[in-house]
N, CA, C and O atoms as a GROMACS GRO file, in nm:
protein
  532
    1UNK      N    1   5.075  24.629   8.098
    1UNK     CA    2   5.207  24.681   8.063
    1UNK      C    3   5.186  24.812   7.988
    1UNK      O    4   5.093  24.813   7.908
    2UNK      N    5   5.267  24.936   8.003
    2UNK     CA    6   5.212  25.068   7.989
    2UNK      C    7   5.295  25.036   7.804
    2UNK      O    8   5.355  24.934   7.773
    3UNK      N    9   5.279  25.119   7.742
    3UNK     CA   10   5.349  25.114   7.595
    3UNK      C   11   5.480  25.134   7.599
    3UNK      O   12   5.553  25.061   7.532
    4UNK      N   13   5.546  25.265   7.698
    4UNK     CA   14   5.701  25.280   7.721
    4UNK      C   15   5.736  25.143   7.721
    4UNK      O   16   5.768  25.085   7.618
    5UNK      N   17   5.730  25.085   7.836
    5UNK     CA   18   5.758  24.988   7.834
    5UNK      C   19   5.800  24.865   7.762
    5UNK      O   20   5.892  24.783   7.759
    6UNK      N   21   5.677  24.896   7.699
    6UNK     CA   22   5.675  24.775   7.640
    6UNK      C   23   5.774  24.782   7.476
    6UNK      O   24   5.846  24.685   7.450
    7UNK      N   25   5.768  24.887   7.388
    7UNK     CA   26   5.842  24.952   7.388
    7UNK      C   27   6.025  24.924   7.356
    7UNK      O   28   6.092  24.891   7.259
    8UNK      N   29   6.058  24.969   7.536
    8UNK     CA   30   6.170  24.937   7.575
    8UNK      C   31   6.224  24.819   7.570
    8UNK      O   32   6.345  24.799   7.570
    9UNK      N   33   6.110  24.705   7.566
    9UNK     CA   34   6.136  24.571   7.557
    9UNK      C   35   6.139  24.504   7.436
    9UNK      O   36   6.206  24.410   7.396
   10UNK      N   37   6.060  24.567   7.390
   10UNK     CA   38   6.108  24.516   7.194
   10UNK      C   39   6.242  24.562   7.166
   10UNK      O   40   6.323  24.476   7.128
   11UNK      N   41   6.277  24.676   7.176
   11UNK     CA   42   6.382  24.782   7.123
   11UNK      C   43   6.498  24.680   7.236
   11UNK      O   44   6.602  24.641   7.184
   12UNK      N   45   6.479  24.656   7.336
   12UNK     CA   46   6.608  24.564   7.411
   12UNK      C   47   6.651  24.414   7.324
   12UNK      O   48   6.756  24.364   7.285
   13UNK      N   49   6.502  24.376   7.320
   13UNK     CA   50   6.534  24.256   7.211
   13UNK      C   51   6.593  24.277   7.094
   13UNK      O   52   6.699  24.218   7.075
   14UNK      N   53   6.541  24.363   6.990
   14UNK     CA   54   6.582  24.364   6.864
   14UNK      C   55   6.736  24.417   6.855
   14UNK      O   56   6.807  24.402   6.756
   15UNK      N   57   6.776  24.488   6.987
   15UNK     CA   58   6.907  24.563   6.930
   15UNK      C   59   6.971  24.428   7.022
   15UNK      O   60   7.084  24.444   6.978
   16UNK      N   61   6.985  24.318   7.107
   16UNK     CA   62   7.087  24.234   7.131
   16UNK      C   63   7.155  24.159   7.020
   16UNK      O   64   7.151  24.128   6.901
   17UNK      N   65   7.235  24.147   7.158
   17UNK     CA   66   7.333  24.016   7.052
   17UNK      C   67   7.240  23.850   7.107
   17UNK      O   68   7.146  23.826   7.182
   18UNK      N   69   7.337  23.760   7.013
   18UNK     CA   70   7.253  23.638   7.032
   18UNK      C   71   7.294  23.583   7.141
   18UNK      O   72   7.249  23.470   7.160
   19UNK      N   73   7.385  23.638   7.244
   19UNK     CA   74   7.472  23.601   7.376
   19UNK      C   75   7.379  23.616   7.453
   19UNK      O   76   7.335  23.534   7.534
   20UNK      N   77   7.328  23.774   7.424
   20UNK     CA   78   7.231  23.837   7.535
   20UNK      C   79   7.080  23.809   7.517
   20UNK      O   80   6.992  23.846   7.595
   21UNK      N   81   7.064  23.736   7.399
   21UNK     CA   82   6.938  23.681   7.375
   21UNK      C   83   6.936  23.553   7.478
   21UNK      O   84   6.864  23.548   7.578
   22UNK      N   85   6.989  23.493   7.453
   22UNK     CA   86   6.969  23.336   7.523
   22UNK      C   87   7.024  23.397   7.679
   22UNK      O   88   6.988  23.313   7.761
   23UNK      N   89   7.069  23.468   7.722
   23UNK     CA   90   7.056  23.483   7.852
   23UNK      C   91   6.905  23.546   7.901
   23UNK      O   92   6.837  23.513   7.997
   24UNK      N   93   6.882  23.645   7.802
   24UNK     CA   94   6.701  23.662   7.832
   24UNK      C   95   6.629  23.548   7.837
   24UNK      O   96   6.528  23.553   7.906
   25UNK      N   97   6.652  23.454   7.786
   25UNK     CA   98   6.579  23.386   7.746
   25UNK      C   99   6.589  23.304   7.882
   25UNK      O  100   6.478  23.294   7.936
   26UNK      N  101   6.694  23.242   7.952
   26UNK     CA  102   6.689  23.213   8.072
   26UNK      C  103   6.654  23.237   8.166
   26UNK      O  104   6.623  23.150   8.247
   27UNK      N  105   6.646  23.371   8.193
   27UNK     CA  106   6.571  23.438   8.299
   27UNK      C  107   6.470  23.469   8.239
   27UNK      O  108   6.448  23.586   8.268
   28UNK      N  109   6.411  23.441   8.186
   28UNK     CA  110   6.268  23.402   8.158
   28UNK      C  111   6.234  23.318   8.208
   28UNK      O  112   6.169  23.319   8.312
   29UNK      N  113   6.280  23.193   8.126
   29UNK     CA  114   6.247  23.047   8.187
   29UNK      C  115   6.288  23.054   8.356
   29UNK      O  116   6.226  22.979   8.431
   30UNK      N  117   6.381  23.135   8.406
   30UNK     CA  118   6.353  23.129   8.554
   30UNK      C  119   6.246  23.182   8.606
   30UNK      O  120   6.161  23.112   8.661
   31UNK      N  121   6.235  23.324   8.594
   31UNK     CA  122   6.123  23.406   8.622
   31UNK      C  123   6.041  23.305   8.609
   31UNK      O  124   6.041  23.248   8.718
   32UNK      N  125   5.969  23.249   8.535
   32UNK     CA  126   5.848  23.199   8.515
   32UNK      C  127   5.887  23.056   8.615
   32UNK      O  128   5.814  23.057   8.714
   33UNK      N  129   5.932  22.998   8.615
   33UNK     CA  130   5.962  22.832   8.661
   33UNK      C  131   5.920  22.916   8.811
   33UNK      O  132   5.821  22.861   8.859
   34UNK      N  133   5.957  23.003   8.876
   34UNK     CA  134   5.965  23.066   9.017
   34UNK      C  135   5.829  23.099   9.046
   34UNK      O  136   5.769  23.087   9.153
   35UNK      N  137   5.774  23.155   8.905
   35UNK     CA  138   5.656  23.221   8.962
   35UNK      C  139   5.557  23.080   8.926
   35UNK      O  140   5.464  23.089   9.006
   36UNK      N  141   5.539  22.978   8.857
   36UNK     CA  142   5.464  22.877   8.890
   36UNK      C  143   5.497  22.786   8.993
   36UNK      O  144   5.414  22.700   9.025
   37UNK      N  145   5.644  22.796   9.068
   37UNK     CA  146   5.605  22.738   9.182
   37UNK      C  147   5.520  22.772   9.280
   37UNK      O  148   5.429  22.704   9.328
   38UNK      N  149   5.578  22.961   9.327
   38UNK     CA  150   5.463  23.035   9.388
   38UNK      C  151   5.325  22.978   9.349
   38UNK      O  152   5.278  22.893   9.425
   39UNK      N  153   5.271  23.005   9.265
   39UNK     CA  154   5.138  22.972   9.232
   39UNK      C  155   5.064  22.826   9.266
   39UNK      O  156   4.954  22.808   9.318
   40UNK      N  157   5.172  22.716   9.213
   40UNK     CA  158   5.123  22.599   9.321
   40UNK      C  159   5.123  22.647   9.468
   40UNK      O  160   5.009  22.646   9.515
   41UNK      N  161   5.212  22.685   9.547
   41UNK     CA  162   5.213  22.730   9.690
   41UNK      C  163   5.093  22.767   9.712
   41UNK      O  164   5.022  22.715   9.798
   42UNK      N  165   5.048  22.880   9.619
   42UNK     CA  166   4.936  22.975   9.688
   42UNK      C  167   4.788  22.929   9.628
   42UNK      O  168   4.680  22.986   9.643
   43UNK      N  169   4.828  22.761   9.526
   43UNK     CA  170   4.702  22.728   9.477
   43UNK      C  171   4.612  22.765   9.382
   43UNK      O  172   4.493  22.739   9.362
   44UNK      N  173   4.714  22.845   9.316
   44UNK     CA  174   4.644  22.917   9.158
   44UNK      C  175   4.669  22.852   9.046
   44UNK      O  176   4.772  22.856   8.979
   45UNK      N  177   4.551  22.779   9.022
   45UNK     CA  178   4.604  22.672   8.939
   45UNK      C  179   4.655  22.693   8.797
   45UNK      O  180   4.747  22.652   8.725
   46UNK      N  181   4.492  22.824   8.789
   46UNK     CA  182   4.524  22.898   8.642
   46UNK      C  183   4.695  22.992   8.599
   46UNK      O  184   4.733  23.015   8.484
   47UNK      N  185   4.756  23.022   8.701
   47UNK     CA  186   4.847  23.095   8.740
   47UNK      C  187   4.951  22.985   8.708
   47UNK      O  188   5.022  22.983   8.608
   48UNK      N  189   4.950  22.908   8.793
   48UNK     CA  190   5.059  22.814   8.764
   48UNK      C  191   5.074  22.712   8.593
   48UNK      O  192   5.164  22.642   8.547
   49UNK      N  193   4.930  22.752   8.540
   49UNK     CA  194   4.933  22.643   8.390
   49UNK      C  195   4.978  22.756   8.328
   49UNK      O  196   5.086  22.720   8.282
   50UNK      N  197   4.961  22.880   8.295
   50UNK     CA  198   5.003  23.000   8.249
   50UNK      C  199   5.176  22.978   8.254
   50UNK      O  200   5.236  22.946   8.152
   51UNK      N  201   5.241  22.996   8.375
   51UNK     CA  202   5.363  23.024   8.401
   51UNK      C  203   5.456  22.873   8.322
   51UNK      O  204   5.563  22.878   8.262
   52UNK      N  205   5.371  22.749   8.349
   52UNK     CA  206   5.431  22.621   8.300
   52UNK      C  207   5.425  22.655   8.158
   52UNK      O  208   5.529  22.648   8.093
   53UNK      N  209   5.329  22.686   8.110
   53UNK     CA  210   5.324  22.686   7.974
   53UNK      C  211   5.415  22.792   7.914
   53UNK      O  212   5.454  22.766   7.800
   54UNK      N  213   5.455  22.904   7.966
   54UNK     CA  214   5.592  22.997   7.902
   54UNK      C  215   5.706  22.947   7.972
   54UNK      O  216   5.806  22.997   7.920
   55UNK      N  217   5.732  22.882   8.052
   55UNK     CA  218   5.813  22.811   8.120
   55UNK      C  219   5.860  22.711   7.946
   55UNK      O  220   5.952  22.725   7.865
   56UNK      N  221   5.781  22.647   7.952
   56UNK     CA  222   5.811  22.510   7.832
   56UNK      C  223   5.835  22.630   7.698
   56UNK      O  224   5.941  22.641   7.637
   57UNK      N  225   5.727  22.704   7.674
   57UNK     CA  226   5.810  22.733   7.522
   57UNK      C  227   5.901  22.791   7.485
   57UNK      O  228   5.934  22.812   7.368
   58UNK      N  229   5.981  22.841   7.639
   58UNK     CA  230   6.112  22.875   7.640
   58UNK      C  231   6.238  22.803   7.597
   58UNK      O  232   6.330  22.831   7.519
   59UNK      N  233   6.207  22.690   7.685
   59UNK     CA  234   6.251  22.582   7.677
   59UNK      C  235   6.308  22.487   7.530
   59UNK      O  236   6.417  22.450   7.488
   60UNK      N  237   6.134  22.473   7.477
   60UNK     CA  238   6.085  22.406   7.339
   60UNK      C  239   6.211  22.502   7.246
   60UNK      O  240   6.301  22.459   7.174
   61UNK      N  241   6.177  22.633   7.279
   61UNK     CA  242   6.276  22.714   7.160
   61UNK      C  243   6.472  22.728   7.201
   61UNK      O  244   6.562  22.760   7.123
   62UNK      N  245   6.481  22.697   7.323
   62UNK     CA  246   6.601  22.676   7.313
   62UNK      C  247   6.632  22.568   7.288
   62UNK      O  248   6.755  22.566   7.276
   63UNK      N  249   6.565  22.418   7.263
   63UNK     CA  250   6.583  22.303   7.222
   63UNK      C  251   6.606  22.311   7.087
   63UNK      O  252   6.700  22.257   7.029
   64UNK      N  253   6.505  22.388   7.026
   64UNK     CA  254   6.470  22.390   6.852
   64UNK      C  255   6.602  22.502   6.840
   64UNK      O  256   6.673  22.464   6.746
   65UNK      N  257   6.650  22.607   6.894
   65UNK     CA  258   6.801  22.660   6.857
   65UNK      C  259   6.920  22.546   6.858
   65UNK      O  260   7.002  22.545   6.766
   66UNK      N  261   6.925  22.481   6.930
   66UNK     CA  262   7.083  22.373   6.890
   66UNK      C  263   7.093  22.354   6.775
   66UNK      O  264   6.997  22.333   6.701
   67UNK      N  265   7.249  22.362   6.730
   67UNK     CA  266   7.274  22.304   6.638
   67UNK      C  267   7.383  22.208   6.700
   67UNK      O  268   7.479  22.220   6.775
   68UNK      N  269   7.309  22.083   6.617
   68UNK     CA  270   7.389  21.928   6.634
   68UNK      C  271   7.516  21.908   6.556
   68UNK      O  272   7.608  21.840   6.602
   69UNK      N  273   7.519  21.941   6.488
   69UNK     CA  274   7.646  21.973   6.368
   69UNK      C  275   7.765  22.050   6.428
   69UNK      O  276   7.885  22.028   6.410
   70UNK      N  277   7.725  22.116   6.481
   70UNK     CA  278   7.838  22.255   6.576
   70UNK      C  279   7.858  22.253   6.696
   70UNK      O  280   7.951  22.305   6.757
   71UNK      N  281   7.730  22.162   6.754
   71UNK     CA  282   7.756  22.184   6.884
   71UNK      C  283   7.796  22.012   6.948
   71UNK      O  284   7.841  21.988   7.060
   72UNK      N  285   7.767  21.922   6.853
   72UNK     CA  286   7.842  21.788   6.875
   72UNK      C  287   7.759  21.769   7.024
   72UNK      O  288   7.644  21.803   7.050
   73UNK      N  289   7.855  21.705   7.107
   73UNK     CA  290   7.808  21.650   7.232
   73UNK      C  291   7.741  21.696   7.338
   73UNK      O  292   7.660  21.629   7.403
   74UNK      N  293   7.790  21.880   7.370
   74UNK     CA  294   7.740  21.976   7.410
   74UNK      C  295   7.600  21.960   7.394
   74UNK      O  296   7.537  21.921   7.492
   75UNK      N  297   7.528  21.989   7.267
   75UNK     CA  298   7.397  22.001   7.220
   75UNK      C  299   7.345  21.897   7.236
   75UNK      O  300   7.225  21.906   7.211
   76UNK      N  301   7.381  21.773   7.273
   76UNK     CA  302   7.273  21.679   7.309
   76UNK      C  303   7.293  21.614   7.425
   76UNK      O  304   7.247  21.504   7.452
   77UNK      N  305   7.377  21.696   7.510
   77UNK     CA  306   7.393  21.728   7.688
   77UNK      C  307   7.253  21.809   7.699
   77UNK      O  308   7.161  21.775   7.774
   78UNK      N  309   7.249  21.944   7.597
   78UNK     CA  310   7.147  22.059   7.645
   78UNK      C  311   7.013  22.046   7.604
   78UNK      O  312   6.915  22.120   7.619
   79UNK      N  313   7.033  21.919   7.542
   79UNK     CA  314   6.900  21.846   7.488
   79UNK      C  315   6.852  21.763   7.590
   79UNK      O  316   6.750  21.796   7.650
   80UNK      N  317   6.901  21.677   7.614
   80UNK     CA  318   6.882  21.579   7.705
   80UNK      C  319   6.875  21.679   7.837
   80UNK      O  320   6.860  21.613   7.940
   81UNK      N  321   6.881  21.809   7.857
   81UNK     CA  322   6.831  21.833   7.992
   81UNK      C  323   6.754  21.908   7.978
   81UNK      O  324   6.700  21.942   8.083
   82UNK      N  325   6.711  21.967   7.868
   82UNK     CA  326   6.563  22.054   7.820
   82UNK      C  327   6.450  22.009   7.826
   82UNK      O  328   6.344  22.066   7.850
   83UNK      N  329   6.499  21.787   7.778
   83UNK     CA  330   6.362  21.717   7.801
   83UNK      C  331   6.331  21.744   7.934
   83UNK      O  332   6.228  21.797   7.974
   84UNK      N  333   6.449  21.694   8.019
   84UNK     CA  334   6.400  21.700   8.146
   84UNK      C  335   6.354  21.819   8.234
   84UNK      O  336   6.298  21.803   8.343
   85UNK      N  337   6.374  21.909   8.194
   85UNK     CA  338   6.327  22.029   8.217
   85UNK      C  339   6.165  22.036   8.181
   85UNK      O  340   6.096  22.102   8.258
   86UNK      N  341   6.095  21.966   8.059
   86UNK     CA  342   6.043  21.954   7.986
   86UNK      C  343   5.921  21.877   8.064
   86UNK      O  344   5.808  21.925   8.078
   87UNK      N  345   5.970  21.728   8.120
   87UNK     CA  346   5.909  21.612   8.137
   87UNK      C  347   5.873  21.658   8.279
   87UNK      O  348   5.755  21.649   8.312
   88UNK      N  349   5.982  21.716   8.383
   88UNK     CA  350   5.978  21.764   8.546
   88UNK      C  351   5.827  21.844   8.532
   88UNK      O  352   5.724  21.809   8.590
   89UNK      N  353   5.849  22.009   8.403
   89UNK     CA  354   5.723  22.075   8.443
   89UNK      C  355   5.659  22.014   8.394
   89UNK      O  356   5.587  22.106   8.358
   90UNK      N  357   5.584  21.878   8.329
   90UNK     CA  358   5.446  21.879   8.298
   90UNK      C  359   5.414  21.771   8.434
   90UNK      O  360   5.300  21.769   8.480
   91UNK      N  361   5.535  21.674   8.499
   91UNK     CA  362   5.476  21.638   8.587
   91UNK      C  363   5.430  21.716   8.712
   91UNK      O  364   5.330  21.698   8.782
   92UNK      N  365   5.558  21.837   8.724
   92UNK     CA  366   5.489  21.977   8.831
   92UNK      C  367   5.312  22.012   8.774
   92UNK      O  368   5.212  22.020   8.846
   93UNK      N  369   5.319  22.025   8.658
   93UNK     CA  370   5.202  22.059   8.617
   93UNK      C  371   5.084  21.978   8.622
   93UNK      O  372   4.983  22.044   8.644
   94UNK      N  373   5.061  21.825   8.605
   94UNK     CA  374   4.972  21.722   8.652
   94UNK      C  375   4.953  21.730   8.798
   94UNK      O  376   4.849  21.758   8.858
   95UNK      N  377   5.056  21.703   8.840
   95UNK     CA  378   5.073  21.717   8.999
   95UNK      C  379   5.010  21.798   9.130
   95UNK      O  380   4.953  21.773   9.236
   96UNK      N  381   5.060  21.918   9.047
   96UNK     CA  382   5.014  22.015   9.141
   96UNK      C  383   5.112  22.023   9.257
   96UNK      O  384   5.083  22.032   9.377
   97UNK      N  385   5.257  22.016   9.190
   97UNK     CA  386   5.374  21.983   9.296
   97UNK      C  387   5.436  22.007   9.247
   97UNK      O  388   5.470  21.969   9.135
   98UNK      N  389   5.500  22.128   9.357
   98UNK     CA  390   5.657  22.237   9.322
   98UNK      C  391   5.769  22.160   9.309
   98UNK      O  392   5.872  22.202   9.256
   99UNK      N  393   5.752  22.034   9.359
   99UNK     CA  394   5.893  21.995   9.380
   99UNK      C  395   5.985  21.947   9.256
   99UNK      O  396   6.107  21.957   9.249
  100UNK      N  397   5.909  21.902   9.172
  100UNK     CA  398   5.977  21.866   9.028
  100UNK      C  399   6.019  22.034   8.917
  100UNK      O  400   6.049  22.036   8.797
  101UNK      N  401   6.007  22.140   9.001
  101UNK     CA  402   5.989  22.249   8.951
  101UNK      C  403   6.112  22.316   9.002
  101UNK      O  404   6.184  22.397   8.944
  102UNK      N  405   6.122  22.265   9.125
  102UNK     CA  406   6.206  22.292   9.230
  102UNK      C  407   6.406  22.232   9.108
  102UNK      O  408   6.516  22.287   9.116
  103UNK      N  409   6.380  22.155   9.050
  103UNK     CA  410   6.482  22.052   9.000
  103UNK      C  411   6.484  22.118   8.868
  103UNK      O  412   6.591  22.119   8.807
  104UNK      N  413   6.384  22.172   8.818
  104UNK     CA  414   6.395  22.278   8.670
  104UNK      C  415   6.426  22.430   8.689
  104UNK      O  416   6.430  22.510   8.595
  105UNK      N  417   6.451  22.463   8.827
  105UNK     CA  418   6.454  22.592   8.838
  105UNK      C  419   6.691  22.572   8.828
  105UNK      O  420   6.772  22.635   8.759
  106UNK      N  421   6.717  22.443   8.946
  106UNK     CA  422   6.840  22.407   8.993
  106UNK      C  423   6.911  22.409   8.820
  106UNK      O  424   7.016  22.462   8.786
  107UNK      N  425   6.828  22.345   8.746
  107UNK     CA  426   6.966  22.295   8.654
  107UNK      C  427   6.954  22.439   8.557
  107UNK      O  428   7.064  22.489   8.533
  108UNK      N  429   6.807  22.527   8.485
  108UNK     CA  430   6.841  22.670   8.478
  108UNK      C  431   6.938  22.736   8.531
  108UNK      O  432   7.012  22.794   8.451
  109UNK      N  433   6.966  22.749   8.675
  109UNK     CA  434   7.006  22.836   8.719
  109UNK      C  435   7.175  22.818   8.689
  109UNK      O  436   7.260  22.907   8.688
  110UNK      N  437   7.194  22.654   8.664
  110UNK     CA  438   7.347  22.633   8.677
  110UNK      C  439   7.357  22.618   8.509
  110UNK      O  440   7.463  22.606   8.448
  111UNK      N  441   7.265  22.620   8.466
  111UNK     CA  442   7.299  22.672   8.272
  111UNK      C  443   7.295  22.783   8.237
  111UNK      O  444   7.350  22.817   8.132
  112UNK      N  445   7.216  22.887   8.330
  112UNK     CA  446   7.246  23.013   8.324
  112UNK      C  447   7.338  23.075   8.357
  112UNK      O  448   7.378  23.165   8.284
  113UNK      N  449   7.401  23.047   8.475
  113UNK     CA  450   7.534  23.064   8.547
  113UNK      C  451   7.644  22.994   8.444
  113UNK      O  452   7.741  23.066   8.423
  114UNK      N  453   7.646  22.874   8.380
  114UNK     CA  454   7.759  22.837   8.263
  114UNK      C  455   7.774  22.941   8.168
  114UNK      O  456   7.886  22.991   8.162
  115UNK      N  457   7.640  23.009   8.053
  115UNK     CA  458   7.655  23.058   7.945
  115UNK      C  459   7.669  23.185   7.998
  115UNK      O  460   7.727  23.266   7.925
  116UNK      N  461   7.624  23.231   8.126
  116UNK     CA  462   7.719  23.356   8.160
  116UNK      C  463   7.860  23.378   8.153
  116UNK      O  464   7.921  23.449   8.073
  117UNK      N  465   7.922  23.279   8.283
  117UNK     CA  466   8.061  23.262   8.262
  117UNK      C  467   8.155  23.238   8.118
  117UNK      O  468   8.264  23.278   8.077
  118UNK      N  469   8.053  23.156   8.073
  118UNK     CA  470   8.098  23.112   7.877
  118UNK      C  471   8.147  23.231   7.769
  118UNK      O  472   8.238  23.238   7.685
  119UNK      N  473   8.024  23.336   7.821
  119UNK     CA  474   8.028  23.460   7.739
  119UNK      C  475   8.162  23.546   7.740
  119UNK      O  476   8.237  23.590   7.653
  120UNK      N  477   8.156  23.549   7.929
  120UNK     CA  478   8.231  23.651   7.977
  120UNK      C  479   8.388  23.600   7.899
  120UNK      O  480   8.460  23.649   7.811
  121UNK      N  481   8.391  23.503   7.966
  121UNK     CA  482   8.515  23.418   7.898
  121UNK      C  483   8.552  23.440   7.733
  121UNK      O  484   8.663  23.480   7.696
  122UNK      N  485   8.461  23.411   7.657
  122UNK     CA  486   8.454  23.459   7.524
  122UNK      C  487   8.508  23.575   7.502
  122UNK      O  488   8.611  23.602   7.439
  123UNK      N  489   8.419  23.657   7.569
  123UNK     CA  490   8.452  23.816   7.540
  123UNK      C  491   8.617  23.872   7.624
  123UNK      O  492   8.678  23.969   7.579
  124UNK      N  493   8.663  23.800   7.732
  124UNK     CA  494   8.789  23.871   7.743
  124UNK      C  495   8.891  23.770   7.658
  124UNK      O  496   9.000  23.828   7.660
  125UNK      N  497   8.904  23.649   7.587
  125UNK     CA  498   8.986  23.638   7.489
  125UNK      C  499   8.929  23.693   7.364
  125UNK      O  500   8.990  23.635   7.274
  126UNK      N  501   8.865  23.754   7.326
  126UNK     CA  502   8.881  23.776   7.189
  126UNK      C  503   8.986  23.912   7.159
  126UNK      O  504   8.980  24.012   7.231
  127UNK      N  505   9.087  23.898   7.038
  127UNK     CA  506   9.130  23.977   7.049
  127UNK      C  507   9.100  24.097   6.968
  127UNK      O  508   9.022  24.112   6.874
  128UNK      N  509   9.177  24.175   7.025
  128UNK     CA  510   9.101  24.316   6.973
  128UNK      C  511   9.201  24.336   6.844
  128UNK      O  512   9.310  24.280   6.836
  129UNK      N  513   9.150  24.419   6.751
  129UNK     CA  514   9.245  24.386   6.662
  129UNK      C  515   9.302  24.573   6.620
  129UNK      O  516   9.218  24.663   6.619
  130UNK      N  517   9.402  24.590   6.598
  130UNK     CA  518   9.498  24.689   6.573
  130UNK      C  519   9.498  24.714   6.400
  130UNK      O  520   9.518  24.634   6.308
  131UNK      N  521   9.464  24.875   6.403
  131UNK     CA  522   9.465  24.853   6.268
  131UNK      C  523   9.584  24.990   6.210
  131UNK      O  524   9.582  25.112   6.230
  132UNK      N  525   9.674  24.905   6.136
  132UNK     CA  526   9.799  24.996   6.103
  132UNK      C  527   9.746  25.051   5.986
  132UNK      O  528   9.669  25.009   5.899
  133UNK      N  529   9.831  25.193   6.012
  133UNK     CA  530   9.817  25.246   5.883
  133UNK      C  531   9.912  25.299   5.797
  133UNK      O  532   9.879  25.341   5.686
   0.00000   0.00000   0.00000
């Protein structure tokens, strides 16, 4: 990774919001869940324990963000599917089989697709506020 770059990617992180954090943070955990399936495909084993393993501490840290207090039932919906997100890659990972990877990429993609829509939603009710003078 050249330094611009890299760089650009600190400076993207540090200036988000926490909306646009946890959506990075998903397409992460996709990116990576995608690219260790590839890697089982093509039989790279080292490739694929690499990708499982940032795959999970993506994961691990959006588990360890819930709050149970605030987020009530929600948060231990997104718990209860982080394990499984959790439990799928290490059996993809014993295995040596996309297919339980295949089922962590599906429910990402439709939690990524929720807290998108969630946001957007957020952001066109809030109201803007008018300031008299």
């Amino acid at each position: 990774m050249s330094y611009g770059y890299g760089a650009y990617k600190k400076t993207a992180v540090s200036t988000a919001s926490k909306e646009q954090i946890l959506l990075m943070l998903y397409q992460a955990a996709i990116k990576n869940c995608k690219k260790a399936i590839e890697a089982i495909e093509e039989r790279n084993i080292s490739k694929k324990g690499e990708h499982i393993g940032k795959l999970q501490d993506i994961v691990i840290e959006l588990n360890n963000s819930l709050d149970f207090e605030i987020g009530g039932d929600i948060a231990k919906e997104l718990s209860s599917l982080y394990d499984y997100i959790l439990f799928s890659s290490t059996q993809a990972n014993i295995k040596i089989d996309p297919e339980p990877l295949e089922g962590c990429l599906k429910v990402l993609n439709t939690l990524y697709d929720g807290w998108q829509e969630a946001i957007k939603q957020m952001k066109n009710n809030t109201p803007t506020q008018k300031i008299e003078g």
